[in-house]
C-alpha positions as CSV (number, residue, x, y, z in Angstrom):
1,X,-98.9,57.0,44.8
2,X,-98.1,53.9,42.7
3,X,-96.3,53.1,39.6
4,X,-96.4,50.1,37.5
5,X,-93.4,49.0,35.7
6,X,-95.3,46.4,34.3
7,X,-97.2,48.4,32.1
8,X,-94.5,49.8,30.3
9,X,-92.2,46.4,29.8
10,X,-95.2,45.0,28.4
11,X,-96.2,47.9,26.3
12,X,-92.7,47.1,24.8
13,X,-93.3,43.0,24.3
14,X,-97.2,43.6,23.1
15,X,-95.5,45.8,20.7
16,X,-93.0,42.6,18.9
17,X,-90.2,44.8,17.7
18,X,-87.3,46.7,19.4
19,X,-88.0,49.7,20.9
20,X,-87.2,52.8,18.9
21,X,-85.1,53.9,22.5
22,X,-82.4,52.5,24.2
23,X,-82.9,50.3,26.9
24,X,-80.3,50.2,29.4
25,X,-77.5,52.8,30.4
26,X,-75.1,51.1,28.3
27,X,-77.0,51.0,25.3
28,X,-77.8,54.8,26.0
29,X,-73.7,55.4,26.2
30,X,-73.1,53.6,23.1
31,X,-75.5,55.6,21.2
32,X,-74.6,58.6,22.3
33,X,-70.7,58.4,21.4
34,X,-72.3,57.5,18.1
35,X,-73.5,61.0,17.9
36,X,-71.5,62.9,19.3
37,X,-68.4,64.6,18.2
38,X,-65.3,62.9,20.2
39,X,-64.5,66.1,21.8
40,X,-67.8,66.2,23.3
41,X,-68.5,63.0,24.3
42,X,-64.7,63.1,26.3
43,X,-66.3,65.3,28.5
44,X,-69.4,63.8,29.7
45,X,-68.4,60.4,29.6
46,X,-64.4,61.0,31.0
47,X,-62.9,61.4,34.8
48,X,-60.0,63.0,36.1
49,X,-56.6,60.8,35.8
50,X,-56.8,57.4,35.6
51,X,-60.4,57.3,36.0
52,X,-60.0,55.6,38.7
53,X,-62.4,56.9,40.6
54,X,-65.3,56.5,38.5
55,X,-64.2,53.0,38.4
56,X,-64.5,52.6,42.5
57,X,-67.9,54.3,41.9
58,X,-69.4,51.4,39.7
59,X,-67.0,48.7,42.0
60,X,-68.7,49.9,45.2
61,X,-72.3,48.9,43.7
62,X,-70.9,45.3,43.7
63,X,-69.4,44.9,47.2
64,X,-73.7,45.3,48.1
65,X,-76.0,42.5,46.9
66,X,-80.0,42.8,47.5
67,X,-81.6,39.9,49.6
68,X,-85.0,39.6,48.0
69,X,-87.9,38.6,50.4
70,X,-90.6,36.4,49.4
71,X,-94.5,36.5,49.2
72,X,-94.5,39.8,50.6
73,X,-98.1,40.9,49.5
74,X,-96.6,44.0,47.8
75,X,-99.1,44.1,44.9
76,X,-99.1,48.4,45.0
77,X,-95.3,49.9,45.6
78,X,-94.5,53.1,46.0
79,X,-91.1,54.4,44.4
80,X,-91.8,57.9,45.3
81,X,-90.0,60.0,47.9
82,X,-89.5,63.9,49.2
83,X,-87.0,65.5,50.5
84,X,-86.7,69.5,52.0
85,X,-89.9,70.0,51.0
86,X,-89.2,68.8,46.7
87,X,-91.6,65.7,46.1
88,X,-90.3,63.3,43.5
89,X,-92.2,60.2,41.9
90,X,-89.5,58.3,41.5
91,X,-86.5,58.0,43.8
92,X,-84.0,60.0,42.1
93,X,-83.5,64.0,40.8
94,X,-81.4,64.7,38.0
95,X,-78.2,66.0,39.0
96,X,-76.4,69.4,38.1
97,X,-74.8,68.4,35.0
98,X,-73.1,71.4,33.5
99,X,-73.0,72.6,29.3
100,X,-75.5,70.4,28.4
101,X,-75.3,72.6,24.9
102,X,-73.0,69.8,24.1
103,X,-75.3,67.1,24.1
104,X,-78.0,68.7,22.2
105,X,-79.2,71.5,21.5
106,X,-82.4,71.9,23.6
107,X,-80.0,71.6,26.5
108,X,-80.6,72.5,30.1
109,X,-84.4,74.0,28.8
110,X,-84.8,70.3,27.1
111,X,-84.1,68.5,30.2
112,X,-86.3,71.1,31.6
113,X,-89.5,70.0,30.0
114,X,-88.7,66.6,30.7
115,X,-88.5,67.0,34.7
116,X,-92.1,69.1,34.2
117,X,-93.7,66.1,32.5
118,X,-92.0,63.6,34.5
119,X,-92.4,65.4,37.9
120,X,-88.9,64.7,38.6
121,X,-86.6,67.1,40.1
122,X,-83.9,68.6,38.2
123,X,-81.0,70.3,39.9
124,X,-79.7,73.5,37.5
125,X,-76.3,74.2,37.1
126,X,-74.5,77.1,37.4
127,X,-72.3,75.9,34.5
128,X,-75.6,75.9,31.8
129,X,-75.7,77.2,28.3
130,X,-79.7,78.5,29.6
131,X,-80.2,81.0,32.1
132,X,-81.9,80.5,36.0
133,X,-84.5,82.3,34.3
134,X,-85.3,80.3,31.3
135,X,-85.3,77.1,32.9
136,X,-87.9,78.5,35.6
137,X,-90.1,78.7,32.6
138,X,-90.4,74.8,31.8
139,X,-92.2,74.9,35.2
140,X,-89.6,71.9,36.1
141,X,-89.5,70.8,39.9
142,X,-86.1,72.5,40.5
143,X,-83.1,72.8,43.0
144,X,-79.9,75.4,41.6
145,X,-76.4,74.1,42.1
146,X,-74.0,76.6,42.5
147,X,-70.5,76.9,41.3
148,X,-68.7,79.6,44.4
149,X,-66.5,81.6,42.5
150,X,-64.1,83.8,43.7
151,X,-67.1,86.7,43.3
152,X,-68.7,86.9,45.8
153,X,-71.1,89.5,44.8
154,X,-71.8,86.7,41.6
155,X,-72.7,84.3,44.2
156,X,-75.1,86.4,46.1
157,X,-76.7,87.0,42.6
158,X,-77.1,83.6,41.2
159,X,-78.7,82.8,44.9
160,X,-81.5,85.7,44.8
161,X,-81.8,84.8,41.4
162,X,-82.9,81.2,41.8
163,X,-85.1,82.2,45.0
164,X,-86.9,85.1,43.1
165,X,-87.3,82.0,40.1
166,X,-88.9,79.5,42.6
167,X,-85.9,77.3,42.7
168,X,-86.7,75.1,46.2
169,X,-83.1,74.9,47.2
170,X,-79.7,75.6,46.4
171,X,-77.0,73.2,46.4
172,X,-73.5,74.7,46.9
173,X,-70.8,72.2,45.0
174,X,-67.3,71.7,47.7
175,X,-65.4,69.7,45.6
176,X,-64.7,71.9,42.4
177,X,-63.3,74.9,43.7
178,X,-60.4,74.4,40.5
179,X,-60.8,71.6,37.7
180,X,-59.5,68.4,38.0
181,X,-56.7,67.5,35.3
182,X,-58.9,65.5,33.0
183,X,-56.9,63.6,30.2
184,X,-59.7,63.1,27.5
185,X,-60.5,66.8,27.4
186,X,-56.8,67.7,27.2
187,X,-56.2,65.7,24.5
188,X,-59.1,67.1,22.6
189,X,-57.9,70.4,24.0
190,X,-61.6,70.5,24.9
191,X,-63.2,73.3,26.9
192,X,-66.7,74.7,25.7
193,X,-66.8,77.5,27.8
194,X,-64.0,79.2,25.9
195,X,-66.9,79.6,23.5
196,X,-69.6,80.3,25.3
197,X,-70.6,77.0,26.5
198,X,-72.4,76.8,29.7
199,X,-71.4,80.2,29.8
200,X,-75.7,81.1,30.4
201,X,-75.7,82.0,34.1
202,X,-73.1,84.6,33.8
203,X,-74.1,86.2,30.7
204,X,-77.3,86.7,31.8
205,X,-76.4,88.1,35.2
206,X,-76.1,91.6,35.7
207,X,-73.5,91.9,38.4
208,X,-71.4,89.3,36.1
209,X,-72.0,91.7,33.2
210,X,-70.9,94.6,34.9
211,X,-67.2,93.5,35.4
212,X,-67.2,93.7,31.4
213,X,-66.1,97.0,29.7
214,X,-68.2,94.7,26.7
215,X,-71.3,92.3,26.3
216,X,-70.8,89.0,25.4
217,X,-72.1,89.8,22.1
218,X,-69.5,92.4,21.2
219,X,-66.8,90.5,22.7
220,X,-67.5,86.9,23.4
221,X,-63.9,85.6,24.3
222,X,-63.1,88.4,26.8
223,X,-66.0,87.6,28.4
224,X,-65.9,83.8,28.9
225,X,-61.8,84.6,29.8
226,X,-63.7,87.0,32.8
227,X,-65.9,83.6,33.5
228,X,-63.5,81.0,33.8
229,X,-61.3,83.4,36.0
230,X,-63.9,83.4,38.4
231,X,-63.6,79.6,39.4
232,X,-60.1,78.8,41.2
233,X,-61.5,80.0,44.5
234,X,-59.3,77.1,47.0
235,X,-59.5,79.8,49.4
236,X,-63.0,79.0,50.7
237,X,-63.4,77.3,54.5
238,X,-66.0,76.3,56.3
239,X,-66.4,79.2,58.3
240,X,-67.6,81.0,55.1
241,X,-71.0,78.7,54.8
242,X,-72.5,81.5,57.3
243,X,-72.1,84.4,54.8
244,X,-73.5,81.9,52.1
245,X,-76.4,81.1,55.0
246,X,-77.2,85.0,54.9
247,X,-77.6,85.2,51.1
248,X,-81.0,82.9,51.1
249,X,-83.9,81.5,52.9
250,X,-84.2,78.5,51.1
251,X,-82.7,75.3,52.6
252,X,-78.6,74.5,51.3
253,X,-77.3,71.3,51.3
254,X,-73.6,71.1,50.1
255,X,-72.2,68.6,47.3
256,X,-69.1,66.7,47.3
257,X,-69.1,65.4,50.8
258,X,-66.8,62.1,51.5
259,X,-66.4,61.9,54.9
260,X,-68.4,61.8,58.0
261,X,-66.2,64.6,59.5
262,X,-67.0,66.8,56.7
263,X,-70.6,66.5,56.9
264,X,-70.6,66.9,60.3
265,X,-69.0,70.2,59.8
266,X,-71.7,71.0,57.0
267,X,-74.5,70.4,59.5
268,X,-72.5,72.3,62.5
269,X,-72.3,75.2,59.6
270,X,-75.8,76.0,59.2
271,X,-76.4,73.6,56.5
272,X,-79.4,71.5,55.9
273,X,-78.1,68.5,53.9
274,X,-75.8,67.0,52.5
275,X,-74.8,64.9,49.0
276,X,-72.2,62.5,49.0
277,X,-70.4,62.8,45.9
278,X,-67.0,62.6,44.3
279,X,-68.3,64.1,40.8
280,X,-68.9,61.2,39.1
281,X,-64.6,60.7,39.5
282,X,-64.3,64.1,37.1
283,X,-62.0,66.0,40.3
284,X,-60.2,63.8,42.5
285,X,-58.3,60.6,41.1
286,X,-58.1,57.5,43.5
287,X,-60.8,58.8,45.4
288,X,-63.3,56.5,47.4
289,X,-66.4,55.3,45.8
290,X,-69.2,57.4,46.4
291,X,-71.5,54.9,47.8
292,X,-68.6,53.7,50.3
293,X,-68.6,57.3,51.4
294,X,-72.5,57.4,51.7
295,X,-71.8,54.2,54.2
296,X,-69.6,56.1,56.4
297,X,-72.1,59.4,56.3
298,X,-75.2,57.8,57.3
299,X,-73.4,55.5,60.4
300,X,-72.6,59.2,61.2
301,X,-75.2,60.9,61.2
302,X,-78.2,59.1,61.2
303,X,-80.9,61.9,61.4
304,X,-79.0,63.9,58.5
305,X,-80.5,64.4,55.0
306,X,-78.5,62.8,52.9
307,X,-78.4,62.2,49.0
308,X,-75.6,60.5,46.3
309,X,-74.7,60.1,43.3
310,X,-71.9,58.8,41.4
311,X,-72.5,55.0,39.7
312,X,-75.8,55.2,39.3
313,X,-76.9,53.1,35.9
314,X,-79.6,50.9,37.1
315,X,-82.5,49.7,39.5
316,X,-80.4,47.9,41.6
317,X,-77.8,50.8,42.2
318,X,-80.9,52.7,43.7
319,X,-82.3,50.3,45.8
320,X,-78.7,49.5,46.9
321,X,-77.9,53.5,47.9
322,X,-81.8,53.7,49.2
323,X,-81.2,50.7,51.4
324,X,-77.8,52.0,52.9
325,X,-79.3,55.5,53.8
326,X,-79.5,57.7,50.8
327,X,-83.0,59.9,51.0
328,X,-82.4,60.0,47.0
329,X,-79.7,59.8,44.4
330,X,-78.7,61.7,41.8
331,X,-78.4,60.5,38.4
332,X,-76.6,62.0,35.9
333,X,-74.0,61.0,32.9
334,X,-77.3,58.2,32.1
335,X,-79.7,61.6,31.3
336,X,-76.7,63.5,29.6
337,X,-77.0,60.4,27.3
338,X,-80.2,60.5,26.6
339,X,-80.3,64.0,26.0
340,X,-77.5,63.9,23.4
341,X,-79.5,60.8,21.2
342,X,-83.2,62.4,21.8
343,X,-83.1,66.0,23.2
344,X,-86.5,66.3,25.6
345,X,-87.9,62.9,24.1
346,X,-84.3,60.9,25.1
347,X,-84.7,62.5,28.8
348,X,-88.3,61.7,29.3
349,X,-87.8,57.9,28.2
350,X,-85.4,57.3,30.3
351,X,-86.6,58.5,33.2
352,X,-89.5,56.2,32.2
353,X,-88.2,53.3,31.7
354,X,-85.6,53.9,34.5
355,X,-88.8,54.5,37.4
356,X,-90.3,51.0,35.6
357,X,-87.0,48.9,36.2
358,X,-87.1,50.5,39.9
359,X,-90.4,49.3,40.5
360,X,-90.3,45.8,38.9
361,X,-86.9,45.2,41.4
362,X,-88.6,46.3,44.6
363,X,-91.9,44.5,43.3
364,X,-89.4,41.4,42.8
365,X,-87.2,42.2,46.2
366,X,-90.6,41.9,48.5
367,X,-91.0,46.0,49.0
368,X,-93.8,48.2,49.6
369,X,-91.9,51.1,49.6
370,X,-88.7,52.5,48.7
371,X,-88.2,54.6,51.5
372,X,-88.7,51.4,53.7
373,X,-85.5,49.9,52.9
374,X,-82.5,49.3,54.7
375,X,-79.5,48.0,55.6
376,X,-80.6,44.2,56.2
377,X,-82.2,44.4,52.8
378,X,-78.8,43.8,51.4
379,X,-75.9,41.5,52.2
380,X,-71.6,42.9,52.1
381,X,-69.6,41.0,49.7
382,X,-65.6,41.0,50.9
383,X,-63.7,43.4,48.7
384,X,-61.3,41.9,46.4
């Protein structure tokens, strides 16, 4: 199936006067802070620390450069790609981005009916404001992160949950077993969940609800205390994977991979994939960049399924991960964006207008296909 980025740059020229959306990540991120409150902006848009690993995240797209390939004959393209089974029109999902409440109120069920219209996969947090359940209901193309938390009868629940809701996979997250220290939302003293933010999951859940003596309704702070006490679970080891393997038959990748010896160990664990992620630099400070990371994974293990995310703002970014192994990326502080200036209507533009810049750089590289890139597509720049 093709897709003409073509068509929608020139709707926008034939038109002669700005678009009434933003155009590029940037301008998405600027209008955003515009309308949101500084508290919750902080949290989408910050990191843990310096922020220095987001910054290796964006740095690492500029150590690749694309070497475009002339008269190619590449009139049709094809941008689309599947992966476990989840088909996707455009090489990226959008990633598990947690309390969307914060961004707009249509939340997690907003970016919901924008993945149904777009046919692009969403992946569903465990930290939403809108329930497994609810989300189900947009009829989205859908994979469920999930949190582990130190209940493991929670767990189990969330995971028959989405399986009973037609989610196609779940994807358990490694890397946030205990939050990061994250200066812009201690200096807000900023954390939605103490009021219910992104609290949907576990109000909704029955097993969650019966460790209350109260329902959230009656007494709302007790009850997102009992949440957030769930999460420090640093006790977790690999060897654990096999009770999470029991839980479900749908396929599990794991999120937060940065090494080849750790996905190794996923794989060796029962798992079926793995995405290479540092959490967009919100956990671990100095960390590598993810796409470095995604380098060293897929020399590893070459047969793996393998997604990333972290950096991604433009085209380029995803033919760069595409070409050095990723199945798909994951985007997601760009759709958080969006969803904070336009709710549903923000998501779905972008995604549009992010699937036409993809297409007019392969067009422009000399691809037929996305999936048909690799590493001699681009050229390594020496670091600085």
């Amino acid at each position: 199936m093709s897709f003409s980025g073509s068509m929608i740059q020139n709707a926008i020229y034939i038109a002669q006067q700005p678009p009434e959306w933003p155009v590029s990540s940037e301008d998405w991120e600027r209008a955003a802070e515009e309308k949101l409150d500084p508290g919750a902006f902080g949290y989408i848009a910050g990191g843990a620390g310096a922020e220095s690993t987001m910054r290796a995240n964006l740095d690492s797209f500029q150590r690749w450069r694309i070497r475009p390939r002339m008269l190619a004959g590449n009139a049709v393209r094809d941008i689309s790609v599947d992966v476990l089974g989840m088909h996707s029109p455009a090489p990226f999902f959008l990633a598990p981005v947690g309390v969307l409440s914060i961004a707009h109120e249509e939340a997690e069920v907003g970016v919901g009916e924008a993945s149904a219209s777009s046919g692009v996969p969403m992946l569903l947090s465990s930290a939403a404001t809108h329930s497994i359940e609810e989300v189900a209901a947009t009829g989205a193309p859908r994979w469920f992160q999930l949190y582990w938390v130190n209940d493991r009868e929670i767990c189990a629940s969330f995971v028959q949950r989405a399986e009973a809701a037609g989610y196609g996979a779940i994807v358990v997250t490694l890397d946030t077993l205990t939050l990061g220290w994250r200066p812009r939302d201690l200096r807000q003293a900023y954390l939605p969940f103490i009021k219910g933010e992104g609290c949907g999951q576990f109000f909704s859940d029955p097993v969650f609800l019966s460790r209350l003596d109260k329902t959230p309704e009656e007494d709302p702070l007790t009850a997102a205390a009992t949440m957030l006490a769930t999460f420090p679970n640093l006790g977790l080891r690999w060897d654990d994977l096999g009770w999470l393997r029991a839980q479900t038959k749908l396929p599990i990748l794991v999120k937060g991979v940065l090494t080849a010896d750790d996905a190794a160990l996923a794989l060796e664990h029962g798992m079926d994939g793995v995405i290479v992620s540092n959490h967009g630099g919100r956990q671990v400070d100095g960390a590598v960049g993810a796409l470095d990371a995604l380098v060293e994974v897929r020399d590893a293990l070459p047969g793996a399924t393998v997604l990333m995310d972290g950096g991604i703002r433009c085209a380029a970014d995803v033919l760069k991960a595409m070409a050095l192994g990723a199945d798909a990326v994951l985007l997601g502080r760009p759709y958080a964006y969006a969803l904070a200036v336009g709710g549903q209507r923000g998501v779905e533009e972008l995604i549009q207008n992010l699937m036409a810049e993809i297409d007019l750089n392969l067009a422009l590289a000399g691809g037929h296909s996305i999936r048909d890139l690799n590493r001699s597509w681009l050229s390594a720049t020496p670091s600085p």
